[in-house]
Each structure stands twice: as C-alpha cells, then as structure tokens.
C-alpha positions, 0 to 999 in steps of 0.5 A, spaced: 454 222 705 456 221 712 453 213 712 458 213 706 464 217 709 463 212 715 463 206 710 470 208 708 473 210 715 471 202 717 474 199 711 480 203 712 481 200 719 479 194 717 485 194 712 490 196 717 488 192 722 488 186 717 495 189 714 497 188 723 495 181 724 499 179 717 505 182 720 504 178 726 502 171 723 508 172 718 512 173 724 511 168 728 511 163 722 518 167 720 521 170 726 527 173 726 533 168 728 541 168 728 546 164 724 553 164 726 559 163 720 566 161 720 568 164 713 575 164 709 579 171 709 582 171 701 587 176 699 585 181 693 588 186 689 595 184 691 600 185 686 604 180 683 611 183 685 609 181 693 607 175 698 604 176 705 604 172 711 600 172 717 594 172 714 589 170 718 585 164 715 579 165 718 574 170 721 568 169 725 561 172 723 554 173 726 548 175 721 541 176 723 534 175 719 528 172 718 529 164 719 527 162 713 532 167 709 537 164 716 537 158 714 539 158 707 545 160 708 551 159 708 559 160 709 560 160 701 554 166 701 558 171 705 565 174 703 570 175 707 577 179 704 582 184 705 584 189 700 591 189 698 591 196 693 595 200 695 599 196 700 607 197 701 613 192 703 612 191 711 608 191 717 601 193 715 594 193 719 589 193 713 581 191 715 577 185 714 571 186 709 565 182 710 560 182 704 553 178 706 547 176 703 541 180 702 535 180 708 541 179 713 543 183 718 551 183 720 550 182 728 558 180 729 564 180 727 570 177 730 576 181 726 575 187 724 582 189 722 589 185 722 596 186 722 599 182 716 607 182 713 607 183 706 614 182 702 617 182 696 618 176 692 624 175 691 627 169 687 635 167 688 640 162 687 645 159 692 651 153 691 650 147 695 655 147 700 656 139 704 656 138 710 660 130 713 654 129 719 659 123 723 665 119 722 669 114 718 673 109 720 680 112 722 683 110 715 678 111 711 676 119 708 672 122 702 676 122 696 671 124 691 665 127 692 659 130 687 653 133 689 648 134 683 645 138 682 650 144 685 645 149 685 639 150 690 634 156 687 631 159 693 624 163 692 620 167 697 619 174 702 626 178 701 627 179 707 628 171 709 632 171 702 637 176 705 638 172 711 641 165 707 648 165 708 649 157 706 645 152 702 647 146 705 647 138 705 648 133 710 652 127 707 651 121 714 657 117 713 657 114 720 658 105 719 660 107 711 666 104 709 664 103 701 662 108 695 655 110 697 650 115 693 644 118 697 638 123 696 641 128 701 635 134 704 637 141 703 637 147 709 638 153 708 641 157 714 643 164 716 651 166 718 650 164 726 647 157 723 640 158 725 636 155 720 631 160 715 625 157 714 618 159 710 622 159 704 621 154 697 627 151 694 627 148 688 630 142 689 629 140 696 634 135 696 641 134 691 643 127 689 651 126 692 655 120 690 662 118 695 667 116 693 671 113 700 679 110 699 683 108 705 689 108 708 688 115 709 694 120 713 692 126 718 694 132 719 693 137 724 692 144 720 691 151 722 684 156 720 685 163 718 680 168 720 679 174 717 675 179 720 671 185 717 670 191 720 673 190 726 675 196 731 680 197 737 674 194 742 671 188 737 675 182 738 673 175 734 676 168 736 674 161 734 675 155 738 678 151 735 683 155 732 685 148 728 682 141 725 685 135 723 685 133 716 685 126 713 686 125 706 692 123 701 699 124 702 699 128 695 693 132 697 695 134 705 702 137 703 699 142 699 694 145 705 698 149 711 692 153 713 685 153 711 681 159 710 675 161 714 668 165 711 669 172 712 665 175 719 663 182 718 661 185 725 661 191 723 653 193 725 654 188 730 653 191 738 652 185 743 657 179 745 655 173 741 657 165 739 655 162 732 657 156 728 662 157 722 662 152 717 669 150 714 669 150 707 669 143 703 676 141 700 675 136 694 679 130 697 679 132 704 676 129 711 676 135 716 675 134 724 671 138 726 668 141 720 665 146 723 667 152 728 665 156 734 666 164 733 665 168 738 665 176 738 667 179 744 666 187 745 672 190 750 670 198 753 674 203 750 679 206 753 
C-alpha cells in the first residue's frame, strides 16, 4: 500500500509539473503582447428630433493579450461609441464606450468621456434677399431683376437657425453693361452681418437674371430708422443717414425716404456696430446699399 501511495504522489507531481512547463512553453511561444488602435466613435440611440456637433471622431485604444489573439485584431473588431438615450437640447458631457475582443485586456483609453452639443433639427425658410456687389457705369442701373427660386430652405441646429437674419445673394455687376444671368451663392447672416455657418441650404445658389437700362437719373434720398425698445439711455445712429439712388425718372419721383429693418436693442447692454443691408427696390440702384448702425449707451441721469 505505501509503494502504491508513493506511486500516485509521483504521478501527481509529475502531472503538475508537466501542466507548469506547458504554461512556460505556451507562453514563451505566445507571449503577452500590445496593440495600439485608432478606432471611430459613433453616436447611438440619438432621437430623431436632434442633431449633435463636436463629436469627437476618434479615440485611442490600447489592448493587451497573447500575441497571437494581438495580432488578429483590428480597429473594426473594437467598438467605440457614445449613448444618446436620454440625452436633452444643450451642452452635455456623455462617456465614450469601448467594447473589445475577447482574450484582450483594455490597457488605454485615450477619452473616457467628452463634452458634445446636442440641438434641435430645425427646418425653416427665408426669401432671398440681393445684394449688388460693385458698381455700374454712371448711366446705367438695374431695371429688373429676377432671382429664381426666391426662396432658400434652411435646415439644421436650432439654435443657428434663430440667429439667421437675411438669406442673401451677391449679384457682381462691375465691368457689366449688358443683361446678364448668373449662378449666384447664398449666405446666410445674422442681423450684425457676421455670417451663419454650419447650416444646409437647399438651394445653395439661386439663379438671377439683370436686366441693365441706360440713361439713369440720380437722386440723393434719406433712410429711416426705426428703433425697438429703446430707452432714455440707448441711442442708435446710421452712417450714412442717405443713399444715392439711380433709376428712371418714373420710378425715383415716388421714393422720398427708404425705410430700414427694424433694430431691436431691447436686451441689448454693450456698445456696438453692425451692417444693416437696405432693402431692395425693384428698379432701382442704391449707393451704398448697405449701412453702418451703431448703438451707443448714454449714463443715466
């Protein structure tokens, strides 16, 4: 009984050691080993009244693992992705997930969370206003003037949409002395005249056709500002106070002032400049056709 005793505590030892010296074996013939991945982030479970923007694109990952599971992967096999469930219009910071292959072992993560802006989609549409970019020869003004389609459809975070004032196309007209017809771009700017970008337009560009007649009359004509929610302490001036317009003399007697956009400085605080485009008069070449308003803010008394 003791010989056989003996006999089964050898094998025993036998069998762990044989069990240690595969672990060495297979470990140095497969050792553990790195990779280092540049995987894309995609946006999940986003509702479809909203769009986000400062989406990171990217983030960076390092697994580890036995060199052979190591080197069979790649940046499709890991998954890298933010949660948009229960997410709300505004400024939020969500986590970056990442999901790996199995037999690997998550040693880096370059991001772990990150600050995204989510808004509402917004779809609204603005009439084309033109804008004359330079100058016609003395006699010469714009007697008609189509721009097709009249309409631009804006699309994309609300939040950009409330700042669009105008919707406006540039029509060049120096060295023109004829009827010509372009593919004019639009922009989209806000009522200081700082363009609005980062929005989709549909069409991006309008189709205009001037019509240029000759022996144009001038006219020096006033512009009239109306203010909203002005106080005893918030002035607003425009230089200049009046343009020079040039057209027929059927169509100049009836203009004794033009009328500006309204400018509401109701919420605003802080002194300030901008551009206030005048509104177009069929027939009829303003210089200049936009204006300088400036906001000043006296002390109160």
């Amino acid at each position: 009984m003791n010989k056989l005793d003996k006999k089964w505590q050898l094998k025993i030892v036998c069998l762990l050691l044989a069990i240690v010296l595969w672990f060495v074996i297979i470990n140095e013939q497969n050792p553990l080993s790195e990779g280092s991945y540049t995987v894309p982030i995609t946006v999940e479970n986003l509702d479809s009244q909203y769009i986000t923007s400062n989406v990171p694109k990217t983030v960076y990952v390092r697994l580890s693992g036995p060199r052979n599971t190591i080197i069979n992967v790649g940046p499709s096999d890991i998954k890298a992705y933010i949660d948009l469930s229960n997410v709300q219009e505004g400024e939020v910071e969500v986590p970056v997930h990442v999901e790996i292959p199995g037999g690997t072992e998550l040693k880096k993560q370059s991001m772990t969370s990150t600050k995204i802006t989510v808004d509402v989609y917004t779809v609204k549409e603005f009439k084309l206003t033109p804008h004359v970019v330079g100058k016609l020869d003395d006699k010469d003004f714009i007697s008609d003037l189509k721009i097709v389609p009249e309409k631009v459809v804006v699309s994309g975070a609300r939040r950009l949409i409330q700042q669009v004032n105008q919707a406006v196309v540039d029509i060049p007209v120096n060295q023109r002395n004829g009827d010509f017809a372009i593919m004019a771009p639009i922009h989209l700017y806000q009522a200081d005249g700082t363009p609005v970008e980062g929005l989709e337009m549909t069409p991006w560009q309008s189709n205009v056709k001037v019509t240029i007649a000759h022996n144009a009359i001038t006219k020096t004509v006033p512009l009239n500002l109306n203010v909203q929610g002005e106080t005893a302490w918030k002035t607003v001036s425009v230089q200049p106070t009046a343009v020079v317009v040039k057209g027929e003399a059927d169509t100049l007697k009836n203009i004794d002032t033009i009328d500006l956009p309204d400018i509401d400085i109701e919420n605003m605080t802080e002194e300030k400049t901008w551009k206030v485009l005048i509104p177009p008069i069929d027939g009829v070449v303003m210089d200049p056709d936009e204006v300088d308003a400036t906001l000043s803010i006296k002390k109160e008394k």
